[in-house]
Every structure is written in structure tokens, then in C-alpha cells.
C-alpha positions in Angstrom: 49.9 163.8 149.2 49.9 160.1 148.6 49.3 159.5 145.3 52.5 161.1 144.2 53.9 158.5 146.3 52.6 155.7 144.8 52.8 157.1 141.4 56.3 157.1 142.2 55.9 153.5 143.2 54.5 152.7 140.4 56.9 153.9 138.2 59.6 152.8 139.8 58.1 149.0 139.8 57.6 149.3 136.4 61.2 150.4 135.8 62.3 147.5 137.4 59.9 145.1 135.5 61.0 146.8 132.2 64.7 146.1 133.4 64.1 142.4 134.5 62.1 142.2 131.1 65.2 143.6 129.4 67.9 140.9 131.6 65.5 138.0 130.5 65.5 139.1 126.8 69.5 138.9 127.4 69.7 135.8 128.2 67.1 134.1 125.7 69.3 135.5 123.0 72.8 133.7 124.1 72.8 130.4 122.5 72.6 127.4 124.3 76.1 125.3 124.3 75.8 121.9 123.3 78.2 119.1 122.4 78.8 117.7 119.1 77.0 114.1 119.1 79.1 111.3 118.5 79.5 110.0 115.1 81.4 106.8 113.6 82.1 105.9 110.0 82.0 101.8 109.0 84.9 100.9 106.5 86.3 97.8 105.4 90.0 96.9 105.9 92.2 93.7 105.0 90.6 92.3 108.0 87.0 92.8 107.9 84.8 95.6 108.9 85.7 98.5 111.3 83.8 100.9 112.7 85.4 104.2 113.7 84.7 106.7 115.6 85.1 110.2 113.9 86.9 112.0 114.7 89.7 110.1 116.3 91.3 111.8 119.3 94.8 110.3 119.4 96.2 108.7 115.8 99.2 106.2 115.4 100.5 105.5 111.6 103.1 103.0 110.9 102.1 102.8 107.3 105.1 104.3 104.7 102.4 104.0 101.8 99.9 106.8 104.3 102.6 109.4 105.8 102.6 111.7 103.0 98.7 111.7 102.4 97.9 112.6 106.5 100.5 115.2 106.6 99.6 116.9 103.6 95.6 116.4 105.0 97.0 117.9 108.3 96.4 114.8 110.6 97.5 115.1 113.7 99.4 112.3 114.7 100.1 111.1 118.9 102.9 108.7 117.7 104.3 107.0 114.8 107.2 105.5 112.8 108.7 109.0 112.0 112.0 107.4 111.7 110.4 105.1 108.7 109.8 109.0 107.3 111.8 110.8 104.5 113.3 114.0 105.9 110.8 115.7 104.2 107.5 114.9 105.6 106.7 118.0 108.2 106.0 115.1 110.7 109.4 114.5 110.8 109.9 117.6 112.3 106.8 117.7 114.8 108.6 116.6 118.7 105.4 116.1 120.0 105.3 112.6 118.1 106.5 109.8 119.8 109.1 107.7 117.4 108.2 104.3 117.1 111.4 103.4 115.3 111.7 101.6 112.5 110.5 97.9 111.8 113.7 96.0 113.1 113.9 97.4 116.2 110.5 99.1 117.0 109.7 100.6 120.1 105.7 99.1 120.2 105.4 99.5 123.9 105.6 103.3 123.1 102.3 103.6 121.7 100.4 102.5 124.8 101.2 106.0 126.3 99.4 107.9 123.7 96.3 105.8 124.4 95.5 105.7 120.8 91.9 105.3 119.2 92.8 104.5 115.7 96.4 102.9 114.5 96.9 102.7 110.8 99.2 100.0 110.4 100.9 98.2 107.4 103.7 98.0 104.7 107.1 97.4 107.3 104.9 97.2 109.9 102.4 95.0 109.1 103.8 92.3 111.1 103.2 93.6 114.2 98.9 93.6 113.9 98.6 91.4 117.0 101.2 92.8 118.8 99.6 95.7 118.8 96.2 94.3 119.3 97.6 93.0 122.1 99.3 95.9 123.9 95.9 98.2 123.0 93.1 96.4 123.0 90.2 99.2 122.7 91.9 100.8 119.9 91.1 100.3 116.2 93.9 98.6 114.0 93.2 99.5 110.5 95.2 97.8 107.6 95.0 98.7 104.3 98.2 97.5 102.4 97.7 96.4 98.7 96.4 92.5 99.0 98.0 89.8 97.4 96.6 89.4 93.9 95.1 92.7 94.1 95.5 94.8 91.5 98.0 97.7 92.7 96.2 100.8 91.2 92.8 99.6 92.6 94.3 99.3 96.0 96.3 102.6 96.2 92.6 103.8 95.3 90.9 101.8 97.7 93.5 102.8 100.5 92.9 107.0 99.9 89.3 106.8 100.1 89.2 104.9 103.3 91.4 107.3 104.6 89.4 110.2 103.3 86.2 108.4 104.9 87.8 108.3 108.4 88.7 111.8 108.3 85.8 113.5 106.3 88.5 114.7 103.5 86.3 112.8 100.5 87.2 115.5 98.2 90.8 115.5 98.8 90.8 112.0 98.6 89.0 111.9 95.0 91.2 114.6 93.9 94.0 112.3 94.6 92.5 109.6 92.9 91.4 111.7 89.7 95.3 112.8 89.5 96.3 109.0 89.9 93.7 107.9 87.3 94.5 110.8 85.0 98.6 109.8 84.8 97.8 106.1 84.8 95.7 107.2 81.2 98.6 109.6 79.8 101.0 106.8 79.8 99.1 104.3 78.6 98.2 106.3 75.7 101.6 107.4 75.2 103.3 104.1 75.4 103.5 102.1 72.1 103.7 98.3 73.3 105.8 97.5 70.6 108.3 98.8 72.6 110.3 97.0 75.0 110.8 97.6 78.5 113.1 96.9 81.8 112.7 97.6 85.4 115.7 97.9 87.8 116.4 99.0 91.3 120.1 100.0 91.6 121.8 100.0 95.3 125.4 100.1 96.4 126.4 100.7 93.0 125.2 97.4 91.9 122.1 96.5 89.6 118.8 94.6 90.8 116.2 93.1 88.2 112.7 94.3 89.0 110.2 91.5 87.7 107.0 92.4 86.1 103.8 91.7 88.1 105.3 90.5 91.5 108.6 92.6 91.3 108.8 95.1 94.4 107.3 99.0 93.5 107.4 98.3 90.4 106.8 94.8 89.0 102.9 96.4 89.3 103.6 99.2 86.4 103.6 96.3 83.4 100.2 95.5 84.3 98.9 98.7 85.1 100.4 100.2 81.6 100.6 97.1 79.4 104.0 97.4 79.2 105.8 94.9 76.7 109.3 93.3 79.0 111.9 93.1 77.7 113.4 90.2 79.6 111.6 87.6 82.1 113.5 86.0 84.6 112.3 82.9 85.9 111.4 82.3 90.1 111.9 85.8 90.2 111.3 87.2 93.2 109.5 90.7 94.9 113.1 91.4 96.7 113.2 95.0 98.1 117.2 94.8 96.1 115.5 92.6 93.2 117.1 89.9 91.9 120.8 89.4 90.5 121.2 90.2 87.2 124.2 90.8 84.8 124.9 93.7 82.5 125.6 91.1 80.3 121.7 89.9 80.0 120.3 93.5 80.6 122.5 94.2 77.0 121.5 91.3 75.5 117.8 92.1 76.1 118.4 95.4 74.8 115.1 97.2 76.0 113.9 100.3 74.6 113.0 101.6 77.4 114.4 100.9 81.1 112.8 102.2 84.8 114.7 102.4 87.6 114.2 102.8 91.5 117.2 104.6 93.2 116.8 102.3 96.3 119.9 104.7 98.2 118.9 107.7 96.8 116.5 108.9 99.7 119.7 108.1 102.1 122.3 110.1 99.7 122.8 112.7 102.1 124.0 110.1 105.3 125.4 107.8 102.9 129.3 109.3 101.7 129.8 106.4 99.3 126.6 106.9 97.7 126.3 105.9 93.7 123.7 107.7 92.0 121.4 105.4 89.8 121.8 108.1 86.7 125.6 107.3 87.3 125.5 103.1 87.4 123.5 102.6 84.4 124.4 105.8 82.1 128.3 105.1 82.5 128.4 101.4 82.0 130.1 100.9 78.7 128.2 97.5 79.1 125.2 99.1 78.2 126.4 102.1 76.0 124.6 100.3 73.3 121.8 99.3 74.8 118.7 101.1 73.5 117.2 103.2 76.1 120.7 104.4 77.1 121.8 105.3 73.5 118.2 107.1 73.2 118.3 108.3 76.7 115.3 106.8 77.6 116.0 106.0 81.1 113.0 106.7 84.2 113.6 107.4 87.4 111.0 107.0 89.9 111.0 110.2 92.9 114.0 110.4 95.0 111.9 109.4 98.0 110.1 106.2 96.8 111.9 103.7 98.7 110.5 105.3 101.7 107.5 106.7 100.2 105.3 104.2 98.1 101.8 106.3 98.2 99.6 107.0 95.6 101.6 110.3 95.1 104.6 108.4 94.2 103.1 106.6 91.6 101.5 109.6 90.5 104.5 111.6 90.0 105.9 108.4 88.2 103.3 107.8 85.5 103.6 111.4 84.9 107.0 111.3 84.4 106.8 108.4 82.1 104.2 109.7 80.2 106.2 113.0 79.5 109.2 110.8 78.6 107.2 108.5 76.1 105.6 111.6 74.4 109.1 113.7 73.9 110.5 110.4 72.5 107.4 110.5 70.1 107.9 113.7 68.6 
């Protein structure tokens, strides 16, 4: 009468090994949780080397020449100088950035609340490096605005591969530079340096001479193309307006070719007695004769430019040059 008993026993026991076998096979299986090691990536800036560490938790950009690239890369940012932004960039419309404001009246105590890791800083703001040094000591300041007798391209270049180092977005960032590289090499194959050219900036209706080499925005092109001037000023200056200059001396130089920057035209829509760029130089009967408006060879850089001085800018530019030089050559 026993043995049923403990047969019963038995089985039972083994049941409950085979089920404890079964709970511990469980368990093995579910994968262990572990967190992601540090990592930190060493680049060099206008000030030296910087290590990083990657990726950065909280992200502060006061850098005109970087907005578009970290928005269009997705970066979140804690604060920055959205007010600095064309209307366009998606950050502008993001509330959980904290506005810096813009360089003349910037609110730099702001950023200590967003206990930033890495501030990319430059262009308007490049003035305030020790401030912010200063008023966040543990975080990274990175600059990386075009140095002085640097050559533009090579630092718009040097600028988006950083920036795609920090963030892992290497590919993005050498597709941005292959784009860059490719319209840079379209217009200097279209553009025939026999061929005079001009570059302006036009604001408040009123003309500004752009000089080539250390002319702001685009002083840079004539190097970067070859471009043959058609007038040099001397002591010019790299004046956001440019310099004074009369219709008078633009006609008498007679380029073949002119480039402008609409300074106003990324503030159009807040300004009421806004004058187009298209409007100044096309209508002047001072310059009816002059070449590139008789031809219509006239080059606007994008609407945004004056706020927006990127790689993409220039980009869009050369492209639009290029096409402009090649329809002129047919």
C-alpha cells in the first residue's frame, strides 16, 4: 500500500523539479540589461583640442553658420539663439528651447539652466566664448567659425565634419560636403574668367560694394571660383552693409556679371518699406547699360543668407551661379 504512495511522491517531486527546471530555463533566456559604456570623440576647434562626450545630453547653439545643419540632422537642442533663426528653421518653432536672444542683447545667464554639456558657439556670438566659459564652467565650448586667412570653402568643410564627428552623422556630413564640392566644380567650369564680375549687398534700397577676398559672405566667392572683378576698391572693408559705392562707379566698371546679397530680404515680411534687391539694381536707369543688367545676368544669393551663412547657403549659391553661367553660354 506504500509504494503507490511514494510513487506518487516521486512523481510529483519530479513534477516540480521539471517545473523549477522549466522557471530557470525562463529566466536564462531574458537578456541581461546593461548600459551603454561611455564614449567621447577628440576634435579640434579654433581653440585647440576638445574632447566630447558622445552623445551630448543637453546642446546649446549660438552659431548662424550650424542652425540649419542640426535641424535638418534632428539635434535636439536645450537652448539657443532661436531669435538669430530664419522663420523657417523647425527650431524656431520648438517652445521647449530656451531663446537666448540675439547678439546685442543676449540673455547668456539663460543657458545655465539647461546645464549644458556642449555649446557650439560662433559667428554673432563669438564674442561671448569667456562669458560663457565663465557662467558654465564643465561644459564644452566648441568654435568653429571660418579663421582668419583661412580659406572659406575649406572651413565650411572643416566645420560639417566636426559636427558630423560629434554626433556620429559622418555620412550626412560627407554628403554635404560632396554637394558643396560638386557646385564649387560646376561653376568654376562654367565661368569664363574673361568675364568680369561685381558683388553687392543692397539694404534699405541703397547699394553696398562687396570686396573680393575679405568682403562679407561673399568677398570669399572670387577666390573660391577665380572670378575676374570688375572693380577693386581700395581699404575696403568686410562691412555686413559693404562699403559705399556709387552707381556712377558700378556703371563705369561695367561688369558682366554682378552677385548680390538681399541683406533685408529674410526680414521682408516685418519690414513694410522693404525694397527688393531684383527691384534696386534692375530699375536703375543708372545701370540700364551696364552689362549684366542689359544681359540679365544678375545672382542672387538665397533669401535667407543673411541669417543663414552654412554650407547649404553656399551650396544653393554656386549652383545657382553655375546654372546662370551655362544658360548664358548657350
Amino acid at each position: 500500500m506504500s509504494m503507490p504512495r511514494i510513487l506518487g511522491g516521486t512523481a510529483l517531486g519530479l513534477v516540480g523539479i521539471l517545473s523549477l527546471a522549466g522557471c530557470s530555463g525562463q529566466a536564462a533566456a531574458e537578456p541581461e540589461k546593461t548600459t551603454p559604456a561611455a564614449s567621447t570623440v577628440t576634435v579640434e576647434d579654433n581653440n585647440g583640442t576638445q574632447e566630447i562626450a558622445t552623445p551630448p545630453a543637453s546642446v546649446v547653439a549660438t552659431d548662424n553658420r550650424t542652425f540649419q545643419t542640426l535641424s535638418d540632422w534632428g539635434i535636439e537642442l536645450s537652448a539657443a539663439a532661436v531669435s538669430l533663426m530664419d522663420e523657417g528653421n523647425p527650431y524656431t518653432k520648438d517652445d521647449t528651447i530656451v531663446d537666448l536672444g540675439t547678439h546685442n542683447e543676449p540673455d547668456l545667464e539663460a543657458v545655465v539652466a539647461v546645464q549644458p554639456d556642449l555649446i557650439i558657439n560662433g559667428q554673432r556670438f563669438a564674442q561671448y566664448h569667456d562669458d560663457f566659459t565663465s557662467l558654465v564652467p564643465d561644459a564644452t565650448v566648441l568654435e568653429l567659425d571660418p579663421r582668419e586667412g583661412e580659406a572659406l570653402d575649406a572651413e565650411l568643410i572643416r566645420q560639417t565634419t566636426v559636427l558630423g564627428e560629434i554626433f556620429g552623422k559622418q555620412d550626412e556630413a560627407q554628403k554635404l560636403v560632396d554637394d558643396f564640392e560638386a557646385a564649387i566644380e560646376r561653376a568654376q567650369k562654367a565661368y569664363d574668367d574673361a568675364e568680369s564680375v561685381m558683388a553687392v549687398t543692397t539694404s534699405g534700397g541703397e547699394i553696398g560694394y562687396i570686396a573680393p577676398t575679405v568682403g562679407r559672405t561673399l568677398g570669399p566667392v572670387f577666390d573660391i571660383i577665380g572670378l575676374t572683378p570688375a572693380l577693386e576698391v581700395p581699404e575696403a572693408t568686410d562691412d555686413h552693409q559693404g562699403d559705399d559705392i556709387s552707381v556712377e562707379a558700378i556703371a563705369e566698371s561695367n561688369p558682366d556679371w554682378i552677385v548680390v546679397m538681399d541683406r533685408d530680404a529674410v526680414f521682408a515680411a516685418e519690414t513694410p518699406d522693404y525694397v527688393q534687391a531684383a527691384e534696386v539694381l534692375e530699375n536703375s536707369e543708372a545701370l540700364a547699360s551696364v552689362t549684366a543688367v542689359k544681359d540679365d545676368q544678375i545672382v542672387y544669393m538665397p533669401t535667407d543668407t543673411y541669417l543663414n551663412e552654412g554650407i547649404q547657403t553656399y551650396t544653393t549659391f554656386f549652383n545657382d551661379f553655375a546654372d546662370a553661367l551655362e544658360a548664358a553660354a548657350k
